[in-house]
RODO-2510 file (C-alpha; in nm, 4 decimals, decimal comma):
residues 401
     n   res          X          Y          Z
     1     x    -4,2572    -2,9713     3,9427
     2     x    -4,3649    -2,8355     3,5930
     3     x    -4,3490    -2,5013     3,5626
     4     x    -4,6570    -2,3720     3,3642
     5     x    -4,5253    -2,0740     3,1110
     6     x    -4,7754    -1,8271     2,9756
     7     x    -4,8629    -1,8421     2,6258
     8     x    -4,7773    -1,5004     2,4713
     9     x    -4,9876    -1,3817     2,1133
    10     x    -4,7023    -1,3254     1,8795
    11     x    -4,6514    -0,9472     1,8704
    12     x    -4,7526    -0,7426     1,5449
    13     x    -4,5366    -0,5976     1,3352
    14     x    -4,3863    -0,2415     1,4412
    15     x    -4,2428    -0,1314     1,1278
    16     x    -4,3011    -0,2408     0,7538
    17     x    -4,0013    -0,2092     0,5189
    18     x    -3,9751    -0,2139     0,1701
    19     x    -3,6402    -0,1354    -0,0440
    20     x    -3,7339     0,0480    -0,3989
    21     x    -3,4787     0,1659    -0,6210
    22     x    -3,1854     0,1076    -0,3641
    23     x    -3,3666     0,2841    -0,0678
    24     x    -3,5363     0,1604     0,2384
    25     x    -3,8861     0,2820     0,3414
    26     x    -3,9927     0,2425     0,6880
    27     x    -4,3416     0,2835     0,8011
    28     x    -4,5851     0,1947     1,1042
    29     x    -4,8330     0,0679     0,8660
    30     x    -4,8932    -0,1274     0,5343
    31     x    -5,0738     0,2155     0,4318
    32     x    -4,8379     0,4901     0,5620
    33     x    -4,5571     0,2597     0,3885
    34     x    -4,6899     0,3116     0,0141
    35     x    -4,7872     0,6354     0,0869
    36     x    -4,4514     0,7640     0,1620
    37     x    -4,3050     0,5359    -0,1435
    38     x    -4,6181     0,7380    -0,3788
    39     x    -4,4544     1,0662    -0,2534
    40     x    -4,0775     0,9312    -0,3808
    41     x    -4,1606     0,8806    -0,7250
    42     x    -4,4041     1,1760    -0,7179
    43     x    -4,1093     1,3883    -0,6047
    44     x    -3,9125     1,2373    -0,8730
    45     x    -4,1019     1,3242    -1,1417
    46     x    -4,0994     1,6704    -1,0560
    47     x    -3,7433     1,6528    -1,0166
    48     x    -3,6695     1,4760    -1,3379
    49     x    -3,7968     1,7551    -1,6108
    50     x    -3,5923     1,8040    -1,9139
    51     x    -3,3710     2,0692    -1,7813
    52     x    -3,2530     1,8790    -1,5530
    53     x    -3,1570     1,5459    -1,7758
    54     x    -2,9752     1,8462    -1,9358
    55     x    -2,7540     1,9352    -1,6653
    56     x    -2,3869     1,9537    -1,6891
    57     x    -2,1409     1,7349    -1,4275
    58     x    -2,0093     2,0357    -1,3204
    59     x    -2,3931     2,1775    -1,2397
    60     x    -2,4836     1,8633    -1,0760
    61     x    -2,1704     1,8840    -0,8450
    62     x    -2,1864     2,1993    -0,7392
    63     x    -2,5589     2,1353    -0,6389
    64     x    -2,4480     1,8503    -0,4954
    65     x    -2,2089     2,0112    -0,3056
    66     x    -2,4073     2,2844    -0,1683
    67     x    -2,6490     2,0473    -0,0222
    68     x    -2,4056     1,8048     0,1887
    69     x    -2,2582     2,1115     0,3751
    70     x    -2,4409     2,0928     0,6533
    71     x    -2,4104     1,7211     0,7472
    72     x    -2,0383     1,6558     0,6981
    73     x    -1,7694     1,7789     0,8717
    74     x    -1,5749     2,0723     0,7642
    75     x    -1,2409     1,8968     0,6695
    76     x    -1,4345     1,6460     0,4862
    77     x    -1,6686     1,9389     0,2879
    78     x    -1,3114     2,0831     0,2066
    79     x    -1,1481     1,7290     0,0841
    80     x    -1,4955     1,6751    -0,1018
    81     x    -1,4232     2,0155    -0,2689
    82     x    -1,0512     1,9512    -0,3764
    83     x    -1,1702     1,6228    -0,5269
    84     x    -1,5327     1,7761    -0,7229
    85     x    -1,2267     2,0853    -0,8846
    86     x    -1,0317     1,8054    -1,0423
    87     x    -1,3482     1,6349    -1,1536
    88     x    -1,5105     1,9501    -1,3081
    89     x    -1,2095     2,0385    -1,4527
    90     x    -1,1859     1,7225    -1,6596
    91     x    -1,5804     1,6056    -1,7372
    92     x    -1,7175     1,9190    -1,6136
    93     x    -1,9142     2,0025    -1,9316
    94     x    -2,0709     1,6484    -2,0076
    95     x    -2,4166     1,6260    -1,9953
    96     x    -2,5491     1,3713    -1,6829
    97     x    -2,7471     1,1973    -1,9078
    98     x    -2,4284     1,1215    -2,1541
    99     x    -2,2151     0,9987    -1,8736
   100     x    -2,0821     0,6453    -1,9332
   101     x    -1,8260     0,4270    -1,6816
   102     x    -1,6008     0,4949    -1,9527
   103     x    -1,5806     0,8716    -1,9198
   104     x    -1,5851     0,8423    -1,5384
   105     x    -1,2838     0,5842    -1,5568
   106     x    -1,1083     0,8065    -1,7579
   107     x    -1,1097     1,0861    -1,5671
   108     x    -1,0183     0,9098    -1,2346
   109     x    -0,7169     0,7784    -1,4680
   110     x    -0,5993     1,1312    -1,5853
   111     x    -0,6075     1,2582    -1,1986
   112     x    -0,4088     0,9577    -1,1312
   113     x    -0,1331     1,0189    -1,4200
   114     x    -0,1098     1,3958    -1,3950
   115     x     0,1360     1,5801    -1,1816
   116     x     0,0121     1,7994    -0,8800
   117     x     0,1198     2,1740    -0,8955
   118     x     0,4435     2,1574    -0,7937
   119     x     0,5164     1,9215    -1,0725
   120     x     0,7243     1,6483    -0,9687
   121     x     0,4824     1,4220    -0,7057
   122     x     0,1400     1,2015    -0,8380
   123     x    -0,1671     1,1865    -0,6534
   124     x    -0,1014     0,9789    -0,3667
   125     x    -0,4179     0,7272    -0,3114
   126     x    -0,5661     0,9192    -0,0532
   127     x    -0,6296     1,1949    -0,2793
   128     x    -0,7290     0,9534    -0,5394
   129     x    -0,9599     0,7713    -0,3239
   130     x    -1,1011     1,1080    -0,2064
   131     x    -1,2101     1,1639    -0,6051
   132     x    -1,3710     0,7625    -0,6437
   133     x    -1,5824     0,9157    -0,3591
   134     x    -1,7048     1,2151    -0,4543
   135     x    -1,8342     1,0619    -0,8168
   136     x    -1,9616     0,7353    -0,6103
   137     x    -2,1857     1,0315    -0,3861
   138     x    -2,2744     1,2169    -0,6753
   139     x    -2,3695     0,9414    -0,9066
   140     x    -2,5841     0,7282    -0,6074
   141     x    -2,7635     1,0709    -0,6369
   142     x    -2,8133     1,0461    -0,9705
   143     x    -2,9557     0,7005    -1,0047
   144     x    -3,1707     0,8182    -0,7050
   145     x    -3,3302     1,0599    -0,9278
   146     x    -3,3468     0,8099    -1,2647
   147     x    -3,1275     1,0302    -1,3913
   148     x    -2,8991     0,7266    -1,4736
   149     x    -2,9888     0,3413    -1,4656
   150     x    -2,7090     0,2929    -1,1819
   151     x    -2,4254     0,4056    -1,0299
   152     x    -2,1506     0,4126    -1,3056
   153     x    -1,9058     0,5036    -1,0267
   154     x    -1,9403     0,1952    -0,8189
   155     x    -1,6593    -0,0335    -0,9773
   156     x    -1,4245     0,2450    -1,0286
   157     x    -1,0529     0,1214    -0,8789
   158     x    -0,7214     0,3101    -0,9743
   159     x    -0,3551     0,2689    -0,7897
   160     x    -0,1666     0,5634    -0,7679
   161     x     0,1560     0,5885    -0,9566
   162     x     0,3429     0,6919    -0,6362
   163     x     0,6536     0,7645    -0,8082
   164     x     0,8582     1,1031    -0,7269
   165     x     1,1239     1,1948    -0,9264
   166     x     1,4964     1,1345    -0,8020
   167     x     1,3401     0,9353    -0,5229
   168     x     1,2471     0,5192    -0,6821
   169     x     1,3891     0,2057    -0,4959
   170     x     1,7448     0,1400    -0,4983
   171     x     1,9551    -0,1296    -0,3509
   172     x     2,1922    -0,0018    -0,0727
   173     x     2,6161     0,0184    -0,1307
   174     x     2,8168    -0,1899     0,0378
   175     x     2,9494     0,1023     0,2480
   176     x     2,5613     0,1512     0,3064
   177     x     2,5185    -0,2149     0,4081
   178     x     2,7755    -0,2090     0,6442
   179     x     2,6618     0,0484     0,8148
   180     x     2,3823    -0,0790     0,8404
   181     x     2,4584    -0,3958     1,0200
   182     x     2,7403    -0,2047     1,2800
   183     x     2,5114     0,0720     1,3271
   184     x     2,3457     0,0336     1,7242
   185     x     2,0284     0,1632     1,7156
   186     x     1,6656     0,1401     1,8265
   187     x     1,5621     0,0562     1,4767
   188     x     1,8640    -0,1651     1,3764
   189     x     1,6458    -0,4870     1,4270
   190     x     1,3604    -0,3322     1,2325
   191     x     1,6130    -0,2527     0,9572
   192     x     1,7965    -0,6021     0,9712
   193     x     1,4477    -0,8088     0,9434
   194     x     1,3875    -0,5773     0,6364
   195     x     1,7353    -0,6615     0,4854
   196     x     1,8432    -1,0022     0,5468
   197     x     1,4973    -1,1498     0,5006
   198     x     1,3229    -0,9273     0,3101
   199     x     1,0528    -0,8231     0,4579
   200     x     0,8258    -0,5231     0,3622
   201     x     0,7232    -0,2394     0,6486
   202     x     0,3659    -0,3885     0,6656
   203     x     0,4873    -0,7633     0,6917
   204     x     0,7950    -0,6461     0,9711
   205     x     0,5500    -0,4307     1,2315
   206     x     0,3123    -0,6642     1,3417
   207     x     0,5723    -0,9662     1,3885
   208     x     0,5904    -1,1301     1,7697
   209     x     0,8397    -1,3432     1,8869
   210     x     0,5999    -1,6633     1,8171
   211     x     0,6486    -1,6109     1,4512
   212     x     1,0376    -1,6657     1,5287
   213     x     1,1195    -2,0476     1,5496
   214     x     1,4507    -2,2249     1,5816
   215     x     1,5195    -2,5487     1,3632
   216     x     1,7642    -2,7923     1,5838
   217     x     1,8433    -2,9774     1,2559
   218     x     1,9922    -2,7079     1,0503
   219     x     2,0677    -2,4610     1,3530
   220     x     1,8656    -2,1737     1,2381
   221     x     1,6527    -1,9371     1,3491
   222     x     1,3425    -1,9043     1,0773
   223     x     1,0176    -1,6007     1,0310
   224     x     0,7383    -1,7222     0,9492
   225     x     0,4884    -1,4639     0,7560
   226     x     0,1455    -1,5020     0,7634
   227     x    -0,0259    -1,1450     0,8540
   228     x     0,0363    -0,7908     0,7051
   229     x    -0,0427    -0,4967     0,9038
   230     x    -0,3056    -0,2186     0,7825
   231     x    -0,0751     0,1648     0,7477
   232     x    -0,2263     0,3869     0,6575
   233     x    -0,1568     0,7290     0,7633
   234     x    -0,4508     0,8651     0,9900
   235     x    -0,6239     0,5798     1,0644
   236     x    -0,5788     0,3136     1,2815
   237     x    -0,3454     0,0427     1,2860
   238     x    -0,4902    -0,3094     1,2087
   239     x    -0,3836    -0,6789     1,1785
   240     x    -0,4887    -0,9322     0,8883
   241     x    -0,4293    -1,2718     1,0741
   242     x    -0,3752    -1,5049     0,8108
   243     x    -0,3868    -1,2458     0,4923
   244     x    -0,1615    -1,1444     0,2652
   245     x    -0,1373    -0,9781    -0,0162
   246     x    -0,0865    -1,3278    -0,2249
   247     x    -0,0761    -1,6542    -0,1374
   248     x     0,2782    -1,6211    -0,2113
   249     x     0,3314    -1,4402     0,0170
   250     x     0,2926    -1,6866     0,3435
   251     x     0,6392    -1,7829     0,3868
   252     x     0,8878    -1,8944     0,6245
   253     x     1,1993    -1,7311     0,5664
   254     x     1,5681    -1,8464     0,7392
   255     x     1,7195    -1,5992     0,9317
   256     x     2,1000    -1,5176     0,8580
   257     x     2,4068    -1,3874     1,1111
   258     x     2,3651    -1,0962     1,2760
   259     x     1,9713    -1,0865     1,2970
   260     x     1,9729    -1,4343     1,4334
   261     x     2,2700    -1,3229     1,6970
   262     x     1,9863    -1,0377     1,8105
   263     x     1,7620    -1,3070     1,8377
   264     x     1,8837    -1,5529     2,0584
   265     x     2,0009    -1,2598     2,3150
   266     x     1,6804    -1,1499     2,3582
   267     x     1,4142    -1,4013     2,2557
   268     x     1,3833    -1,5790     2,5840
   269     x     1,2976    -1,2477     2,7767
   270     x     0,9410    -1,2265     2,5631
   271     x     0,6343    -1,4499     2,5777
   272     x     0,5306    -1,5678     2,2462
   273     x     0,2444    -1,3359     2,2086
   274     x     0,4588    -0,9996     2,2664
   275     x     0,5124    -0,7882     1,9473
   276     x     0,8785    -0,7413     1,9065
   277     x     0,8551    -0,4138     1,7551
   278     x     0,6057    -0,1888     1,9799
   279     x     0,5336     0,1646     2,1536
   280     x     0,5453     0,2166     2,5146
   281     x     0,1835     0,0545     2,5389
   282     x     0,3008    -0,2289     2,4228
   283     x     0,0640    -0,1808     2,0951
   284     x     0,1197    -0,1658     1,7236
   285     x     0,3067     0,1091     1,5800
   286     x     0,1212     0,3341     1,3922
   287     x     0,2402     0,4950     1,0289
   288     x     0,3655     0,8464     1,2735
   289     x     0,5568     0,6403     1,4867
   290     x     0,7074     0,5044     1,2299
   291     x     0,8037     0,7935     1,0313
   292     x     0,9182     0,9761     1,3001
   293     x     1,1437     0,6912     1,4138
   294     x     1,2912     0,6602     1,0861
   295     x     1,4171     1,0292     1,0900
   296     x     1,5729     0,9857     1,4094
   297     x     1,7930     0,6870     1,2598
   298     x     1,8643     0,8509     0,9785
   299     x     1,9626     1,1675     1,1673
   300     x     2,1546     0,9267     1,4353
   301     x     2,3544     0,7695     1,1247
   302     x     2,4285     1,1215     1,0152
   303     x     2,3007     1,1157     0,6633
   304     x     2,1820     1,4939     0,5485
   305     x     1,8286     1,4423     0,5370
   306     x     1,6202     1,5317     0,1920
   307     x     1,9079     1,6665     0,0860
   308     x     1,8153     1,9925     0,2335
   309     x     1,7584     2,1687     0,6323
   310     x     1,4712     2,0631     0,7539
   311     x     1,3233     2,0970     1,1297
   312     x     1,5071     1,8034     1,2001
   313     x     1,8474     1,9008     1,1497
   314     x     1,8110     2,3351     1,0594
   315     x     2,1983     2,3646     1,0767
   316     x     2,3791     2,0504     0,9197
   317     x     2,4529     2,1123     0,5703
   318     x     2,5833     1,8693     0,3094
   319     x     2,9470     1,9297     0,4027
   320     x     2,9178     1,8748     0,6813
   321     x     2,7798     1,5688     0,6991
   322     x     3,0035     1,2647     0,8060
   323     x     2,9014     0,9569     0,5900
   324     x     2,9223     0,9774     0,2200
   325     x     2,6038     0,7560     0,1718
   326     x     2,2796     0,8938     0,0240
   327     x     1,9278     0,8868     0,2526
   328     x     1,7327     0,5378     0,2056
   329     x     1,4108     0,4289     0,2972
   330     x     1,2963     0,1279     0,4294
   331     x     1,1850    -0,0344     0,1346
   332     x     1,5254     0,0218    -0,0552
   333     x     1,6221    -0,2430     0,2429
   334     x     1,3971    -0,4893     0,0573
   335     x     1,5530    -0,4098    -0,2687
   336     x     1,9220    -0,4872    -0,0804
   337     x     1,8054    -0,8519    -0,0042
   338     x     1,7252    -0,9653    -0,3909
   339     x     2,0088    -0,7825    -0,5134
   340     x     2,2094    -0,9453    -0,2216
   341     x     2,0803    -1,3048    -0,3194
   342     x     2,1554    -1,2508    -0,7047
   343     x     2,5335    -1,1553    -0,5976
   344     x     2,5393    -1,4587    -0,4490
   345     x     2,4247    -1,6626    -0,7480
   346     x     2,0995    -1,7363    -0,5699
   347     x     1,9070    -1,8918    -0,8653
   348     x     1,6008    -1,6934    -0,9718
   349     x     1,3269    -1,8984    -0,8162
   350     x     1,4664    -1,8772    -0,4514
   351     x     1,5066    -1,5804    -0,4517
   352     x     1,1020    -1,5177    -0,6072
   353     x     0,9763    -1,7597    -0,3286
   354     x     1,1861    -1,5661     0,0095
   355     x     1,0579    -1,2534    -0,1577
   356     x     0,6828    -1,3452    -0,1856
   357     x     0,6435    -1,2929    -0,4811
   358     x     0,4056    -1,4869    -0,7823
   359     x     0,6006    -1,4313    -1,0922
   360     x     1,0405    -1,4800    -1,0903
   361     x     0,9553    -1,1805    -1,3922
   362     x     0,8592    -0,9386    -1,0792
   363     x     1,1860    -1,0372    -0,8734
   364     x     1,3869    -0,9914    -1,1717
   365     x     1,2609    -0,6601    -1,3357
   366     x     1,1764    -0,4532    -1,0367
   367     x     1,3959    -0,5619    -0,7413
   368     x     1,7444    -0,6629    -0,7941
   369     x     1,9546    -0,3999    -0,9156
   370     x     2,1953    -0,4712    -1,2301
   371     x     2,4520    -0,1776    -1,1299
   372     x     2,5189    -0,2974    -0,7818
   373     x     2,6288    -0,6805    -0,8971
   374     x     2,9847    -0,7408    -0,8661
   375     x     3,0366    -0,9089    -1,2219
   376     x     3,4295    -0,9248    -1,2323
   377     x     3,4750    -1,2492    -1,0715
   378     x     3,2558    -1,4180    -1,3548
   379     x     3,4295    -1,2163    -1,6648
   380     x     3,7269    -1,3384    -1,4662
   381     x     3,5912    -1,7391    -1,4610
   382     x     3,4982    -1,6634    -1,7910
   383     x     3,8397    -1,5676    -1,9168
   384     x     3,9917    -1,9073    -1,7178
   385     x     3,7370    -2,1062    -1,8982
   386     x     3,8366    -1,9717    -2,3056
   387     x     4,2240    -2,0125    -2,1779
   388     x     4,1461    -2,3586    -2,0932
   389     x     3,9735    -2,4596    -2,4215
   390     x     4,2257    -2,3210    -2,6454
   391     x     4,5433    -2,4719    -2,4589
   392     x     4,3263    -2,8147    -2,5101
   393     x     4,2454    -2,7804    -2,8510
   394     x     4,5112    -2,9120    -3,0752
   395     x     4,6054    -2,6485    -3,3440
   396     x     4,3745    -2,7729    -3,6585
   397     x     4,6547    -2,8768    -4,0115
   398     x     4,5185    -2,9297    -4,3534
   399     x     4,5188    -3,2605    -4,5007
   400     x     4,8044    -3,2933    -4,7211
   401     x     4,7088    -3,3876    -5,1452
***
């Protein structure tokens, strides 16, 4: 049997919206709705007099300033407040109305390429990024107010140098890289996937034993790469299933003796789907973790830490340290595999594809290390090659007249 449904009138409209300049109006009625748009640009005519076109970056900060206090949190007023000192400090007496994404570029740039106070570290990004924010805030404002056609700030993008001095990528010793591999540890697999297939931080956490297949026609074990993880410090730790930094970098890499020996004693004691590195949740570890981990190996392999006494180890001092290798960090593992590769006469291109990367230039310039290859036995094939060619050259005699 048919069940008769009611006919319902359609229902009227609650709200009416309308987006002007950027900003959405909401209103009950067609009326209310342009009345409360009237009021905007009322209230921006008032606010756009000739003294204020006038006004200096650093005024229009300040103001700025003053006015989010009470609907952000403190530790965000006070970031917000480190950031608007560097900008004032740099475009502080431009006029608003002079302002081009040139000048705001610029200054994010300088920031970017100066030293902080103690005059060896960069900005890191987070300090950057905390600076693209406060001019993308202040300049949404602006264009608010016509003040400026739009928001020069929006397109605004700028790495941080991230260099400290006495502290780039190296490639480890051979003393280093043997310890290395003998050293039992927590973190010794961690390490090893970073060394022997080159793996960066971000690409090594979120790996499960899925991504680790075994080939029964060449008898290896092989990593596939296909996600990076998301770490940065304070926030949460996130996956990008299928993303990468490059296509490039989506790669199945073979694994070499003794990571694969690690791997086939304790592979078949994980399901597929189980991270192999992991906290006692059995979730991702985050950037703290991380760090805090690393110390302990570093302190467990007895290397003086920094260089100096730290909470960590207050009474060990240089001499008395037990290893005569320098601290590392885990990217300097990375370094290790390309410089590893090139000592084995790897040719360039390999090497550029197990890495990731898009350009053999990259590989070449900024990861394997010229110091640490061992170029005696070539000088040496060299010399055995010139001996050779002059014992079977026959000693050239002028024709006689």
């Amino acid at each position: 049997m048919a069940i008769n449904k009611k006919k319902t009138a359609p229902k009227e409209k609650r709200y009416y919206r309308k987006q002007v300049n950027g900003i959405r109006f909401c209103a009950p009625s067609p009326e209310k709705l342009d009345e409360k748009i009237r009021k905007y640009f009322e209230k921006l005519e008032n606010q756009n007099d000739e003294h204020r076109e006038l006004m200096t970056v650093a005024d229009y900060i300040i103001e700025w300033h003053e006015s989010i206090k009470s609907s952000v949190a403190t530790s965000t007023f006070n970031s917000y407040y480190y950031a608007a000192k560097h900008i004032i400090a740099r475009i502080g007496s431009v006029q608003i109305c002079n302002v081009t994404p040139a000048i705001l570029e610029n200054c994010v740039k300088d920031f970017a390429n100066s030293k902080l106070k103690d005059n060896k570290n960069y900005p890191s990004q987070k300090y950057i990024g905390s600076l693209i924010t406060v001019l993308k805030l202040v300049f949404k404002k602006a264009k608010k107010e016509l003040l400026l056609p739009y928001n020069y700030a929006e397109d605004i993008s700028v790495k941080s140098i991230s260099t400290k001095e006495g502290t780039e990528h190296r490639s480890l010793t051979e003393e280093e890289i043997c310890r290395v591999l003998n050293f039992q540890h927590t973190m010794r697999p961690y390490c090893l996937f970073m060394m022997l297939c080159g793996l960066m931080p971000e690409e090594t956490v979120p790996l499960n034993w899925g991504d680790i297949k075994y080939n029964k026609n060449t008898g290896q074990y092989t990593v596939t790469v296909n996600k990076t993880a998301e770490l940065v410090s304070g926030s949460p730790v996130s996956v990008r299933l299928g993303k990468t930094k490059n296509d490039f970098r989506k790669r199945t890499i073979p694994i070499p003796e003794p990571l694969s020996e690690w791997i086939k004693a304790n592979q078949r004691y994980h399901r597929k789907s189980e991270l192999i590195f992991k906290n006692r949740y059995g979730k991702l570890l985050s950037p703290s973790a991380l760090g805090k981990h690393w110390k302990s190996y570093l302190l467990d392999m007895d290397i003086y830490y920094n260089n100096k006494p730290s909470k960590y180890n207050p009474t060990v001092s240089k001499k008395d340290k037990k290893l005569s290798i320098e601290e590392f960090k885990p990217y300097d593992l990375r370094h290790t595999y390309a410089t590893l590769l090139a000592s084995i006469d790897t040719p360039i291109r390999k090497t550029t594809a197990l890495m990731g990367h898009s350009e053999s230039s990259t590989t070449d310039k900024y990861y394997i290390d010229m110091d640490k290859l061992n170029t005696s036995r070539d000088v040496k094939n060299l010399s055995q090659e010139l001996s050779r060619i002059i014992n079977s050259t026959t000693e050239y005699t002028p024709d006689e007249p």
